[in-house]
C-alpha positions as CSV (number, residue, x, y, z in Angstrom):
1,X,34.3,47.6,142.8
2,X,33.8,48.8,146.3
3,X,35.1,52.5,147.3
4,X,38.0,50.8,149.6
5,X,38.8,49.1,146.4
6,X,38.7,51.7,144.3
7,X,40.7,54.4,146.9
8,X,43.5,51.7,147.3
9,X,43.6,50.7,144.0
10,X,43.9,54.4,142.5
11,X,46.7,55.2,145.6
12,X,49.2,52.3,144.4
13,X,48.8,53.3,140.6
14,X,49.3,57.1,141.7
15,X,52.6,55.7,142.9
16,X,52.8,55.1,146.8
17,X,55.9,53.9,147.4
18,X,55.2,52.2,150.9
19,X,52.4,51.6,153.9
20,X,52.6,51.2,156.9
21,X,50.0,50.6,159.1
22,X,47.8,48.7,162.1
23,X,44.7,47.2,160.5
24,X,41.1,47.3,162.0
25,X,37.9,46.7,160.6
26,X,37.8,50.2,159.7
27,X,40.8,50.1,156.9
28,X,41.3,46.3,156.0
29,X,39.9,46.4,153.1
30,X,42.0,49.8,151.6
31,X,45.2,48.2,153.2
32,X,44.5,45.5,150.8
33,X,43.6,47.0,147.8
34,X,47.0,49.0,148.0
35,X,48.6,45.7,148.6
36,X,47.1,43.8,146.0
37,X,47.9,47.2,143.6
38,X,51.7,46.0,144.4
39,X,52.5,48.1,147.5
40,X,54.9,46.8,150.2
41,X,52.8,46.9,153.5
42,X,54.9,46.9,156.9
43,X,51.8,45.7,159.9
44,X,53.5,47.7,163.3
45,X,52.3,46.7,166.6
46,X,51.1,50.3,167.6
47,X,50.1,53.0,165.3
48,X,52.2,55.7,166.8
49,X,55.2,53.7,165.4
50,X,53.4,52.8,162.3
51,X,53.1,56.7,161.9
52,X,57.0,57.2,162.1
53,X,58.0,54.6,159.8
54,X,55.6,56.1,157.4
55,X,57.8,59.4,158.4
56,X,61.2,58.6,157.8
57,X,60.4,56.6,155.0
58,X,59.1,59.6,153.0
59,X,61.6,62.0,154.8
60,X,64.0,59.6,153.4
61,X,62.9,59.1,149.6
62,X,61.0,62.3,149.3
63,X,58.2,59.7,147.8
64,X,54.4,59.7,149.3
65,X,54.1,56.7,152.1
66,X,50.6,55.7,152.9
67,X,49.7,55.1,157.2
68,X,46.9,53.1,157.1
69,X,44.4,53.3,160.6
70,X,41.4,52.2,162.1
71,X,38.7,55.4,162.9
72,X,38.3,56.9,166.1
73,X,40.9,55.3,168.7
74,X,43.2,54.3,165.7
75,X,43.7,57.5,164.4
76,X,44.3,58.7,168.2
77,X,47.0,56.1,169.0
78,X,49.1,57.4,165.9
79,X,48.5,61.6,166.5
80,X,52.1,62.2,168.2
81,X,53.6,60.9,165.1
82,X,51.6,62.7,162.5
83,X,52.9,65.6,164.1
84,X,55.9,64.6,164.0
85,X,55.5,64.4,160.5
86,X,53.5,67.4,159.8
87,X,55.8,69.7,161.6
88,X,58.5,68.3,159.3
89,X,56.9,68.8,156.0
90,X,56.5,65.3,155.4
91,X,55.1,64.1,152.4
92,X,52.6,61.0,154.1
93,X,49.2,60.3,153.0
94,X,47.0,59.3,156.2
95,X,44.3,56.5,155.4
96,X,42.0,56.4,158.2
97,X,38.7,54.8,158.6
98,X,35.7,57.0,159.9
99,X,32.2,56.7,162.1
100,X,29.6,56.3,159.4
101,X,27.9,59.7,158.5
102,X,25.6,61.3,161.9
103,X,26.6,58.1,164.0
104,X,27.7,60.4,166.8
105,X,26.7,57.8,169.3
106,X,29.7,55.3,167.8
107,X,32.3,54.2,170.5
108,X,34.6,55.0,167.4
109,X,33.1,59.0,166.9
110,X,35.6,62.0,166.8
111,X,36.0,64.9,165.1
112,X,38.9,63.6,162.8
113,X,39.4,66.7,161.0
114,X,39.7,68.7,163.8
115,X,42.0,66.1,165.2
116,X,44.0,66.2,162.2
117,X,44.2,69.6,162.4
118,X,45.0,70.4,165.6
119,X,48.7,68.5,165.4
120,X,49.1,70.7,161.6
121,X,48.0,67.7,159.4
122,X,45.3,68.6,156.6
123,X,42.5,67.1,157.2
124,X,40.3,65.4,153.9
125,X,37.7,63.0,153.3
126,X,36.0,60.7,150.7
127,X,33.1,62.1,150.3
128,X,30.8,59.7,148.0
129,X,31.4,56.7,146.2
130,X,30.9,58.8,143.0
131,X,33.6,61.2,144.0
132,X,35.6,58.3,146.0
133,X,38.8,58.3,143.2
134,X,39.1,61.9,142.8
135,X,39.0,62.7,146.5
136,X,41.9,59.8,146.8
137,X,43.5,61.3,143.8
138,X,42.9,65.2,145.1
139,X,44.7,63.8,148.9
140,X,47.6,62.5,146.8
141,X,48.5,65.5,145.0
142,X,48.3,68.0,147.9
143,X,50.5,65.4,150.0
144,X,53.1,65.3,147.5
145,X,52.7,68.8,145.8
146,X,52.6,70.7,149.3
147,X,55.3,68.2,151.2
148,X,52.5,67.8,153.4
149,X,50.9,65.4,156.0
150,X,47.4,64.5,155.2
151,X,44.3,62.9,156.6
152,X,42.1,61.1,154.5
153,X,38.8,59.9,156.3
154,X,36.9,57.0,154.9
155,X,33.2,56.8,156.3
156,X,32.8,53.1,157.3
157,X,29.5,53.2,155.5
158,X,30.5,54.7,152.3
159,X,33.6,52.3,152.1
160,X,30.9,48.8,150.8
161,X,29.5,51.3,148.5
162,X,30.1,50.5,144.7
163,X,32.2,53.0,143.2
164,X,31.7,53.7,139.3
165,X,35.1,51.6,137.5
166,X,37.8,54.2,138.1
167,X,39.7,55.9,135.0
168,X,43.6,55.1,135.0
169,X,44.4,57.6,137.3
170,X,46.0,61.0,135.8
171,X,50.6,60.7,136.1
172,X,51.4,62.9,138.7
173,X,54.3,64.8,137.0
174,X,56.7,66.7,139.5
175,X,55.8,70.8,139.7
176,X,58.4,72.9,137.7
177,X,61.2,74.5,140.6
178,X,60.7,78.2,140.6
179,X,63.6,80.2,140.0
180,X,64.4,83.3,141.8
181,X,63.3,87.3,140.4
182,X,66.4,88.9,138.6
183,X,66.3,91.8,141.6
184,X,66.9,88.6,143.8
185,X,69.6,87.2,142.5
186,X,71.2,90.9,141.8
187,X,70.8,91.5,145.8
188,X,72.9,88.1,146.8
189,X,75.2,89.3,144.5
190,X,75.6,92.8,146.0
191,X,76.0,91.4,149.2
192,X,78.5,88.4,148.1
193,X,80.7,91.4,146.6
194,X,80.7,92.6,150.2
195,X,81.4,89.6,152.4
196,X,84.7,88.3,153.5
197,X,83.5,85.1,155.4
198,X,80.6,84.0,153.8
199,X,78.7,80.5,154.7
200,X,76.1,78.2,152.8
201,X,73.6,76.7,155.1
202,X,71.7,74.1,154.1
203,X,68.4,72.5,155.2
204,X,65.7,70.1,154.6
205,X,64.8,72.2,152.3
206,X,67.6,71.7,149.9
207,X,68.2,67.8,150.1
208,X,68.5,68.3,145.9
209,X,70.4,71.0,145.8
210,X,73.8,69.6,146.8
211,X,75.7,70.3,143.6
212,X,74.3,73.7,143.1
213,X,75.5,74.8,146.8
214,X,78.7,73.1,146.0
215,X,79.6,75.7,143.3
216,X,77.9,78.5,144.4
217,X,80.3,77.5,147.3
218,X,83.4,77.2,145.4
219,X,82.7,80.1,143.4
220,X,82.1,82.9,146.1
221,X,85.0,81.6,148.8
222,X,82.4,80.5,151.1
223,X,81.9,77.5,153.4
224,X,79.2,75.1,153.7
225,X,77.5,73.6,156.5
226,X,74.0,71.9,157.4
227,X,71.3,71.9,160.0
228,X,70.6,68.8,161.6
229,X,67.7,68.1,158.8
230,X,70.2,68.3,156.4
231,X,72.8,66.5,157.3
232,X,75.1,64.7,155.5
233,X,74.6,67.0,152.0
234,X,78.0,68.0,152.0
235,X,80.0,64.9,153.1
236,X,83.3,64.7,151.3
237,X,83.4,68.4,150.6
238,X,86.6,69.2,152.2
239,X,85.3,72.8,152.7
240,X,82.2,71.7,154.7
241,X,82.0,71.4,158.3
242,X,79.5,68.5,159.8
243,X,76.5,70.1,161.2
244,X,75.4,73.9,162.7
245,X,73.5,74.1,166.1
246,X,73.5,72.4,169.1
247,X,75.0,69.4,167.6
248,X,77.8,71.4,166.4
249,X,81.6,71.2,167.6
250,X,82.7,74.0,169.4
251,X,85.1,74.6,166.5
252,X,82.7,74.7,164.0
253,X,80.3,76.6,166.0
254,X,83.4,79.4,166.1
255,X,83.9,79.1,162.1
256,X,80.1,79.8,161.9
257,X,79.9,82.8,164.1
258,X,83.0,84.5,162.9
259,X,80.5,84.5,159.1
260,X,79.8,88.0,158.0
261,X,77.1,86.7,155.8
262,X,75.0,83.7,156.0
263,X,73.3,81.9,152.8
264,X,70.4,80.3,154.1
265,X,68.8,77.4,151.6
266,X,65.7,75.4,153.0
267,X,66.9,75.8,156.6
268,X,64.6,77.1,159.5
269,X,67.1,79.0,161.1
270,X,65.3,78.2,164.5
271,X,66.9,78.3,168.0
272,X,68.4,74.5,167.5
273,X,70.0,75.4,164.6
274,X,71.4,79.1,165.5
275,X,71.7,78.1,169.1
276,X,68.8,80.5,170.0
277,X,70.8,82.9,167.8
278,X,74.7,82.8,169.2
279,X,75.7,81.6,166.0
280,X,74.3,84.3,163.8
281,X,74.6,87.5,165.8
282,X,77.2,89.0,163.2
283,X,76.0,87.7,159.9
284,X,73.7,89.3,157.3
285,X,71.6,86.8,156.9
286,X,69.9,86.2,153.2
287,X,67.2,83.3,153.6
288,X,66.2,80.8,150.6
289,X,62.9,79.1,150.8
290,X,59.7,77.7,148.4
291,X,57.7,79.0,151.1
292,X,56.7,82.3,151.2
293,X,55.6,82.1,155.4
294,X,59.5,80.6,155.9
295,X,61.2,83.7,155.4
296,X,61.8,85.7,158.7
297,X,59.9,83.2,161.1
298,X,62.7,82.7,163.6
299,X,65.0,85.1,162.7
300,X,64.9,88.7,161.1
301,X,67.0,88.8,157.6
302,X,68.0,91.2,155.1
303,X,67.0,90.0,152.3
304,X,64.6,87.1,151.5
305,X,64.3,85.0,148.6
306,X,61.5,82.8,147.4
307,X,62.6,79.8,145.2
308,X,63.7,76.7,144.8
309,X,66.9,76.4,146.5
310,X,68.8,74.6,143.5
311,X,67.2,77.2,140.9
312,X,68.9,80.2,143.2
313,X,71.9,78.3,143.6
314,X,72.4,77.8,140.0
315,X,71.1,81.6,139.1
316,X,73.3,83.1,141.5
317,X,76.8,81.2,140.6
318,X,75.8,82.3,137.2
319,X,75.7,85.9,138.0
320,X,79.1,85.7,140.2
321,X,81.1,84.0,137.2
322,X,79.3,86.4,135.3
323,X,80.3,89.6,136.9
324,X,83.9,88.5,137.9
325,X,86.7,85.8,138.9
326,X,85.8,84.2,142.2
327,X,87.4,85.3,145.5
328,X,89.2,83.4,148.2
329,X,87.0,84.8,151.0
330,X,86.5,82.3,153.7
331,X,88.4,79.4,151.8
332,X,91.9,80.3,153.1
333,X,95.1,77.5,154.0
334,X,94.6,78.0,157.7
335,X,90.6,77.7,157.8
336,X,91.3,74.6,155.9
337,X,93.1,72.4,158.2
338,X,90.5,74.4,160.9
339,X,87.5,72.8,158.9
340,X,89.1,69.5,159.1
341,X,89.4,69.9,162.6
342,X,85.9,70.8,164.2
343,X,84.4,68.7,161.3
344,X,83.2,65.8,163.4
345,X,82.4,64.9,166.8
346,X,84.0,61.8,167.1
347,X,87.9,63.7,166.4
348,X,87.0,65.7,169.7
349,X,89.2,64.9,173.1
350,X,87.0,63.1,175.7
351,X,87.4,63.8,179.2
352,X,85.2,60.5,180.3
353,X,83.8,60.3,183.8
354,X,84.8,57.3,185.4
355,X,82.5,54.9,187.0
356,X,82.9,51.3,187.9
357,X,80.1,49.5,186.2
358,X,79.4,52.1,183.7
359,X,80.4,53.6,180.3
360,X,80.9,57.2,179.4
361,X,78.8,57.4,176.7
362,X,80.9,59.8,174.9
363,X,83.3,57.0,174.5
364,X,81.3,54.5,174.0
365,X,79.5,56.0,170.7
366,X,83.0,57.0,169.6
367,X,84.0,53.6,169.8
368,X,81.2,52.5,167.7
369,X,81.5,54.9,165.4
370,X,84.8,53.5,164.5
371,X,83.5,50.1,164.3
372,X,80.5,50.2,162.5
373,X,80.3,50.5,158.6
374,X,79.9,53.9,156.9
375,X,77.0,52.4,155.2
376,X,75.1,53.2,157.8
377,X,71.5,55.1,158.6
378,X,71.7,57.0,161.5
379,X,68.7,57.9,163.6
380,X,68.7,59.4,166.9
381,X,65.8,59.6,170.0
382,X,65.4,62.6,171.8
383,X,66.6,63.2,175.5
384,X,69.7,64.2,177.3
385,X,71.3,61.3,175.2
386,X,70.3,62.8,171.8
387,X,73.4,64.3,170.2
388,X,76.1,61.0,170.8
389,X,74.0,59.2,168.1
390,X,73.1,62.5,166.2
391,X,76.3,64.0,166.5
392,X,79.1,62.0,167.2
393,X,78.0,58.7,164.5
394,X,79.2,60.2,161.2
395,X,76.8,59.5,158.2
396,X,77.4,58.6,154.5
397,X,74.9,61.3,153.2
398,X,72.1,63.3,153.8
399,X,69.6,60.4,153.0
400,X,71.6,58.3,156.1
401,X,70.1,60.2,158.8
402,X,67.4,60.7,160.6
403,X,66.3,63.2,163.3
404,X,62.6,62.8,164.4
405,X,62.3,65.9,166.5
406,X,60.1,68.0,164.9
407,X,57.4,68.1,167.6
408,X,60.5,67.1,170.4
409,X,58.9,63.8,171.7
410,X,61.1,61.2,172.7
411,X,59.9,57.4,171.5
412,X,60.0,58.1,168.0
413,X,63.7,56.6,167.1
414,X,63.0,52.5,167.0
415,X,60.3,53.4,164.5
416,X,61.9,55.6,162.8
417,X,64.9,53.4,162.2
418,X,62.5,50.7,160.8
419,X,61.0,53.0,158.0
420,X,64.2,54.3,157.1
421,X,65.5,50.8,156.9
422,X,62.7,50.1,154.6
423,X,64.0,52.7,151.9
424,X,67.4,51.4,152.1
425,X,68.1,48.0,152.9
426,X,71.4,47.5,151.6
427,X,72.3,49.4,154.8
428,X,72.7,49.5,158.2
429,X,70.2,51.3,160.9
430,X,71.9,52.4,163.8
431,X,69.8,54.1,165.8
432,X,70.8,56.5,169.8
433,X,68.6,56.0,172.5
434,X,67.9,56.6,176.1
435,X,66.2,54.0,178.1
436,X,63.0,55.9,178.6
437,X,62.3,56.3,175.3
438,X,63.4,52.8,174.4
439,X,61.1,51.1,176.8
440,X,58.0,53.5,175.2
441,X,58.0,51.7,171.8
442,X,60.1,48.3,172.4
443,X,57.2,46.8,171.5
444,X,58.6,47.4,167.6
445,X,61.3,44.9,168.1
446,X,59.4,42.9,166.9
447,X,58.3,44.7,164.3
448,X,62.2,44.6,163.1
449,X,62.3,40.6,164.1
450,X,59.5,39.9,161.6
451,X,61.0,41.6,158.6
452,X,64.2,40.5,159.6
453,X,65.7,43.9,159.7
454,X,69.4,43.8,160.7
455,X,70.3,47.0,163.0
456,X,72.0,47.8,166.3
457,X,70.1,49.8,169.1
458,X,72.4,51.6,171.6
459,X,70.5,52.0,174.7
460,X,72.1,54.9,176.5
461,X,70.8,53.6,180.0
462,X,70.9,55.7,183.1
463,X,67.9,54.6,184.5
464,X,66.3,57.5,184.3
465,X,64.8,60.2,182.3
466,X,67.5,62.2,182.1
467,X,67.2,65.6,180.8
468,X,64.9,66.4,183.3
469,X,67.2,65.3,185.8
470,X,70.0,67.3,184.5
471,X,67.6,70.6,183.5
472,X,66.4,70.8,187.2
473,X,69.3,70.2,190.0
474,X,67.6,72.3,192.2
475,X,65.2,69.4,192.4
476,X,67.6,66.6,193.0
477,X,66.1,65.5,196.8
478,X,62.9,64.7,194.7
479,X,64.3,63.2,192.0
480,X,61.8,59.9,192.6
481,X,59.4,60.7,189.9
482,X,62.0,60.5,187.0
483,X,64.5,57.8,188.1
484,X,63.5,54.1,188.1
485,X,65.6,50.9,189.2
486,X,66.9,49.1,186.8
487,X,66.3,47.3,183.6
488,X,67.6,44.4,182.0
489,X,67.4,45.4,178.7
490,X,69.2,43.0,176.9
491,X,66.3,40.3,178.4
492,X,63.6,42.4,177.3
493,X,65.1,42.4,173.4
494,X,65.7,38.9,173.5
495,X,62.4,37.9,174.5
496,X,61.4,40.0,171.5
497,X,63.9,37.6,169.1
498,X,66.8,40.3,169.0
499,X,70.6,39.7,169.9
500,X,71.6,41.7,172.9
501,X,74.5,42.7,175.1
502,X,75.1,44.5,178.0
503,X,78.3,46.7,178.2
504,X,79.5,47.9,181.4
505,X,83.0,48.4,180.4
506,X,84.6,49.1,176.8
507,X,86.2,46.0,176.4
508,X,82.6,44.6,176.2
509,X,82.0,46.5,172.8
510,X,84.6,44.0,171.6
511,X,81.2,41.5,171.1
512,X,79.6,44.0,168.4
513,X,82.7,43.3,166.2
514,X,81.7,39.9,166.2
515,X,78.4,40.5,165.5
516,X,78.4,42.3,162.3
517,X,81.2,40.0,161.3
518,X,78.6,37.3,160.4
519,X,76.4,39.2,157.4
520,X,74.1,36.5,157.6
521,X,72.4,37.9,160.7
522,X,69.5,39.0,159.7
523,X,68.0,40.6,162.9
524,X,68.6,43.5,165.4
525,X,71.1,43.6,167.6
526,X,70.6,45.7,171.2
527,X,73.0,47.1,173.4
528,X,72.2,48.2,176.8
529,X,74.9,50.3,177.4
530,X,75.2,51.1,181.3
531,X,76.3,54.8,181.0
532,X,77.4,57.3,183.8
533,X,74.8,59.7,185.0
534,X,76.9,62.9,183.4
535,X,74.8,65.3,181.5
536,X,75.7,65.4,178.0
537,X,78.0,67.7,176.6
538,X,74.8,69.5,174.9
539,X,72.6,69.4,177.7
540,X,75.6,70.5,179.8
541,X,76.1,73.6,177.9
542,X,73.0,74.5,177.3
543,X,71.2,74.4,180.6
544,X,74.2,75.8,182.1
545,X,75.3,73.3,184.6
């Protein structure tokens, strides 16, 4: 058995769930063994979108995805999106082909570890055929182990080596959670005794935790809410609110700042998610995290706790039944109905700018969101466009949406949507676009066509990359470089095999009723939606114009 053999074969029985991948001479032959070990292999047309598929599947399921890369330029073409997925703590395994050993003269020759580990991947190789399972094995473990992003180079000429008949691999049993110290648990407990309006915030961090938060919730009077990583934990909790941060409603964004203590699980606390700290000015702020370099990195805190967040949960509801009955706190009749409220975007008054020949896009997503099942995925693209898909489309739970922003590159959403289609097919990707970042990666579509992935696309198009326009007015007499005329984007998805619309009115959203009337179609839909140049609400309010 050859090394590629052997490294593909040992990867499916370790339990890869999915690849993902652009094949090259450099990794044909691992792609196959994985594929012939019973992996389901998705072949993109580029490798930056092969990268985020391999992203939000994992981000997703939480299960080890395998991208699979030629050396040298192939591993180059896909960099934006490992970072993507690095910076999110994304549990992918990298397969990339490599310039045999000292052939520094090869077209193909990089320094792929330092490549790797300049965008925050970890960087590993095979290095012998003797070694060639373990090192597989070894990259496996520290992708899943670590929630990490890694790199494994495979030296073209060690790949035709034969590799000694590899062992049934080792199970790869799931690490113990580690609870929190006794002194920690004591602490939260001091401080819940003192707080009036306490909140639970989750984050990516806590995507398992969402019964533990629920009581620890119910039992100290506090309300929960979620970064945009973690969206969706909470849905149905009629003490939650939707989402903290920029994507927040400006009534939920009150509710959070009035919080004289703050219950941070496996959330960042960065500037998107406090709103470069507006929202937590008042707060004592006690942060839960697994990760000992998490604690205090955006924001200072007064107590930190290292643990997993369902284990603290769980210890610290304990302690507060414990110790005495639970209070009211934050959970009073007239926060109720203010919760239901500021819950969700799409119960917000619009005050639409009226163009003739254009859509305010506020209204427009609004009007989808009504219309489209709640079995939904939800993925957003970056841009001034960002928060109508990632705010205003509600989700069914945290595993229905997406948000590949981690390294804030637009481009990222049509591949995106087709990995998390992948993990769930039984439902719908809807994913928020602008044109610019639409017309980056379009080249997917077909991608979607040839698995026959059902999904609508909203194309928010103003013709024009729009944040920058809206971030720098002073420039507006030299706007040239980031407005373009315009596209016929509905043409460009049907030449790729997709249905498409154009909607320059709302009565023209009347045709995506018919459309997922007929279940049978079993292909994207696209809708280039001509919107009104307005900046968004978010961008609005946070560039200050």
């Amino acid at each position: 058995m050859s090394v590629a053999d052997a490294v593909g074969r040992t990867l499916a029985e370790l339990g890869v769930a999915y690849a993902f991948g652009v094949v090259g001479s450099g990794n044909l032959r691992v792609t196959n063994a994985l594929v012939d070990g019973g992996v389901p292999y998705v072949g993109a047309r580029h490798e930056m979108g092969a990268a985020c598929m391999a992203d939000a599947y994992s981000r997703a399921t939480g299960r080890v995805s395998v991208l699979s890369v030629h050396q040298g330029c192939g591993l180059t073409n896909a960099l934006t999106g490992i970072a993507e997925s690095a910076k999110a703590h994304t549990p992918v395994l990298v397969l990339s082909g490599d310039t045999a050993a000292g052939d520094v003269r090869s077209n193909f020759f990089i320094d792929q570890d330092a490549a790797a580990a300049a965008v925050g991947a970890i960087p590993m190789r095979i290095h012998s055929a003797r070694t060639a399972t373990a090192d597989a094995a070894r990259a496996y473990r520290v992708a899943l182990y670590e929630r990490a992003t890694v790199v494994l180079s495979m030296p073209i000429d060690l790949q035709d080596e034969d590799a000694p008949d590899p062992a049934a691999p080792e199970p790869v049993a799931a690490p113990t959670p580690a609870g929190p110290s006794p002194e920690s648990v004591a602490a939260m407990v001091r401080m819940l005794s003192h707080s009036e309006r306490p909140v639970v915030v989750a984050g990516r961090g806590a995507h398992g935790a969402r019964e533990p938060l629920r009581a620890l919730a119910e039992a100290t009077g506090a309300l929960l809410v979620t970064s945009a990583a973690g969206r969706g934990l909470f849905v149905g909790d009629e003490w939650a609110l939707d989402i903290m941060g920029g994507f927040a409603t400006e009534g939920a964004a009150d509710l959070i700042r009035d919080a004289d203590l703050l219950l941070a699980f496996g959330v960042a606390l960065n500037d998107w998610t406090t709103r470069g700290g507006d929202l937590t000015r008042h707060a004592e702020i006690v942060q839960v995290d697994d990760r000992a370099e998490a604690i205090g990195a955006h924001r200072p805190v007064a107590l930190g706790v290292i643990g997993d967040a369902a284990a603290v949960a769980e210890a610290v509801t304990a302690d507060v039944r414990r110790t005495g009955a639970p209070r009211t706190r934050y959970r009073t009749p007239e926060v109720r109905e203010r919760v239901a409220a500021a819950r969700y975007w799409s119960d917000q008054p619009v005050d639409p700018e009226r163009v003739d020949g254009r859509v305010d896009p506020a209204e427009a997503i609004n009007a989808l969101d009504r219309m489209l099942p709640l079995e939904r995925l939800v993925i957003t693209d970056g841009g001034n466009v960002n928060c109508y898909a990632g705010a205003h489309l509600r989700v069914p739970d945290v595993r229905g949406y997406s948000i590949p922003l981690a390294f804030q590159s637009i481009g990222l959403g049509l591949a995106s949507a087709i990995g998390i289609g992948c993990s769930q097919p039984e439902r719908l990707p809807v994913l928020g676009t602008g044109d610019g970042a639409f017309l980056m990666t379009s080249v997917e579509l077909e991608t979607a066509v040839r698995l026959g992935m059902r999904m609508v696309i909203i194309v928010f198009n103003d013709s024009a990359y729009g944040a920058e326009v809206h971030l720098f007015p002073d420039e507006v007499p030299r706007m040239g470089l980031i407005r373009f005329p315009d596209t016929d984007i509905a043409a460009i998805a049907r030449g790729y095999g997709c249905d498409a619309m154009t909607v320059t009115s709302l009565a023209d959203l009347d045709e995506v009723a018919t459309w997922l009337e007929d279940d049978s179609v079993r292909r994207p839909l696209v809708i280039d939606a001509k919107i009104t140049g307005v900046a968004s609400w978010m961008m609005a309010r946070d560039s200050g114009h």
